[in-house]
Steps between C-alpha positions, in 0.01 A plus 500: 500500500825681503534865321700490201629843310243547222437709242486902571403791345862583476648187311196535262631597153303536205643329164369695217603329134445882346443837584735811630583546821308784568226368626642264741648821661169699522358158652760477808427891573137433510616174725670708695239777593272235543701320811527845652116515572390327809359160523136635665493788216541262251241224663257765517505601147484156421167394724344823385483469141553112428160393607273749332783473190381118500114542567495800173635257272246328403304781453695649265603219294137505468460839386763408272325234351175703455720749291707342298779623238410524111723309225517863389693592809716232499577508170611872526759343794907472343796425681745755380885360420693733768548421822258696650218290527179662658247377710221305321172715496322232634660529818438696769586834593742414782648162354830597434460636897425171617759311305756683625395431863491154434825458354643757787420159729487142245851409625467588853276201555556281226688191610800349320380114482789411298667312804213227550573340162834405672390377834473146551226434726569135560875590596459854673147472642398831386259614269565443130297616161314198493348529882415928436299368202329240671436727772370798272326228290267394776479846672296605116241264601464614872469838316220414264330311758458856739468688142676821650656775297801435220723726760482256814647185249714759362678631826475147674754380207717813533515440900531159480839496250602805697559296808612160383776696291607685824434172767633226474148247478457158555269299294212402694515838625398639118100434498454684874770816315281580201196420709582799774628721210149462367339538795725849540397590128138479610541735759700745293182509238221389622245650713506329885217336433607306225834401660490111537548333838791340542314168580344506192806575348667194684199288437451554122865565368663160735785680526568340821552577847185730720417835470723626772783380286352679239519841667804460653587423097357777399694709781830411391442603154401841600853447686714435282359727195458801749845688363490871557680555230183399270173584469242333652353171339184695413729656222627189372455534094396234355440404123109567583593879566624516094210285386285739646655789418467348131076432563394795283648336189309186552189439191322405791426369865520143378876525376577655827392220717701278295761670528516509877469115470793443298690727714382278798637191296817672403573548893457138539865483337793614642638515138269758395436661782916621528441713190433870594131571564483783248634258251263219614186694508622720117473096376182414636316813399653432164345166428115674598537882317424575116745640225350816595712554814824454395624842572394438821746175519770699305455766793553182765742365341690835464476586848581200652816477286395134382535334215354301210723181601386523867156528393522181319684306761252553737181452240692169520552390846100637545359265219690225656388574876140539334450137386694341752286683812177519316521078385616448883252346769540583907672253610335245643408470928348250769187600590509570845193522733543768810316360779439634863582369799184427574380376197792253545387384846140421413632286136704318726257360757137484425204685647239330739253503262712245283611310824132414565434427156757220542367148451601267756792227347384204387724185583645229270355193683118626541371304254642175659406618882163595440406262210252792395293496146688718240188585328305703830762688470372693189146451571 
């Protein structure tokens, strides 16, 4: 594989269809202070709060639940006609806080996929649209199949289309990329206990080649997305980060997990997935919360400088992605057994036991040698 120039944080621009300039500005100075701060400062924020950040979610969502808002509350809830929207009071304290971080770093790591819809792998042998879906497609599956947390997919995506947009990837190469990227996803989120072994990881996903060739995989990524001019991967934001900064509004745990597994579908598509991630999570949450949080969206929308029309044209590419993934089967594989040397060995010459069970050959011309009675034979 031969490095290619790729997509960085500095050729990144942000098309917004409305909205002053304004905030773009207050965005690059926050960008700005944000690459002055050291790459171990900002890792150790990151490991110290993201963990117990994940594990206290479910508790309060659950607590959430337990309490829920009256129709009387909501009711009392109206978006006022200025431009000053305010924060819905169903959100948190500190949401407007968190939103701010996350849109201080959505377009440091989101890639620019735009260029695979005009590859032609068959000409250029390099990775097109149709192979990073494939890829992604199958990786969901090795995901369910370990049943590890919505961030692990989530980042293994974001790493994968990181690095074929910045190297230039064969084909057959694809399966082992998004393989090691999840594999490095794991080990961003997970716990070490949980992290799969690359074996397994070689074994279940068939993504060819060993497990050495999996690490050294997995070492080139960390390569080749180690710039010092960006944050660490840990900080990679994701559409997950704005669906789960929109949890609260949920009606309940239920819609939540859905959710998450149309996100997880909506990755599966390079199409959908080259949207912003604040835009792509603002339409899932949409489809899940009640009439009663629409101040909240009016905030989003607001903030994010989006509008209606974007909205809809990505409501649209989702449904689409939707049916197609969710009516789609794995595609079929050989079953291939995994046998050991020795098991080999002993199927292909047999044991003693079975050489003395051997019956000595009978010959064609006994009958006419020996002249003997065919019917002592069975007596």
């Amino acid at each position: 594989m031969s490095a290619r120039s790729g997509i960085t944080a500095s050729n990144v621009v942000m098309n917004n269809s409305s909205g002053s300039t304004g905030g773009r500005c207050e965005r690059r100075s926050r960008r700005k202070r944000m690459k002055k701060r050291s790459t171990p400062e900002i890792a150790a924020d990151w490991s110290k709060g993201n963990k117990e950040a994940r594990r206290s979610e479910s508790q309060m969502f659950c607590h959430l639940a337990e309490s829920p808002a009256s129709s009387e509350d909501n009711s009392e809830i109206e978006i006022p006609h200025s431009t000053n929207v305010g924060v819905s009071p169903s959100l948190p304290k500190d949401f407007e806080e968190n939103l701010e971080k996350l849109l201080d770093s959505e377009l440091l790591y989101h890639p620019k996929a735009d260029p695979l819809f005009r590859i032609n792998a068959a000409c250029e042998d390099k990775v097109d649209a149709i192979l990073r879906n494939e890829a992604i497609f199958n990786l969901r599956f090795l995901h369910k199949f370990y049943n590890l947390a919505p961030e692990c997919f989530a980042h293994a995506v974001n790493i994968s289309d990181r690095f074929i947009m910045k190297i230039k990837v064969k084909p057959k190469y694809m399966a082992c990329v998004a393989t090691a990227a999840y594999l490095i996803a794991c080990k961003m989120i997970e716990d070490p206990e949980d992290w799969p072994s690359p074996e397994k990881l070689v074994s279940v996903a068939r993504c060819g080649g060993s497990p050495s060739d999996l690490e050294r995989m997995e070492g080139i990524i960390r390569t080749k997305l180690g710039d010092p001019i960006v944050p660490p991967m840990e900080l990679a934001v994701t559409p997950l980060h704005f669906l789960q900064l929109l949890q609260p509004l949920f009606p309940s745990a239920k819609s939540y997990q859905r959710a998450i597994g149309d996100l997880e579908i909506c990755l599966c598509s390079v199409a959908v997935y080259s949207f912003r991630p604040a835009v792509l999570a603002l339409c899932i949450a949409g489809r899940y919360l009640d009439d009663c949080d629409s101040a909240a969206i009016a905030f989003m929308k607001k903030r994010l400088e989006v509008s209606d029309s974007d909205l809809s044209v990505c409501s649209a590419h989702l449904e689409v992605e939707s049916r197609r993934v969710q009516n789609r089967s794995p595609a079929p594989r050989t079953l291939v057994w995994q046998l050991s040397r020795r098991t080999i060995s002993n199927l292909q010459k047999p044991s003693a036991a079975a050489q003395a069970s051997l019956l000595d050959p009978i010959r064609e011309d006994w009958l006419e040698e020996d002249n003997l009675d065919i019917g002592r034979l069975f007596d």
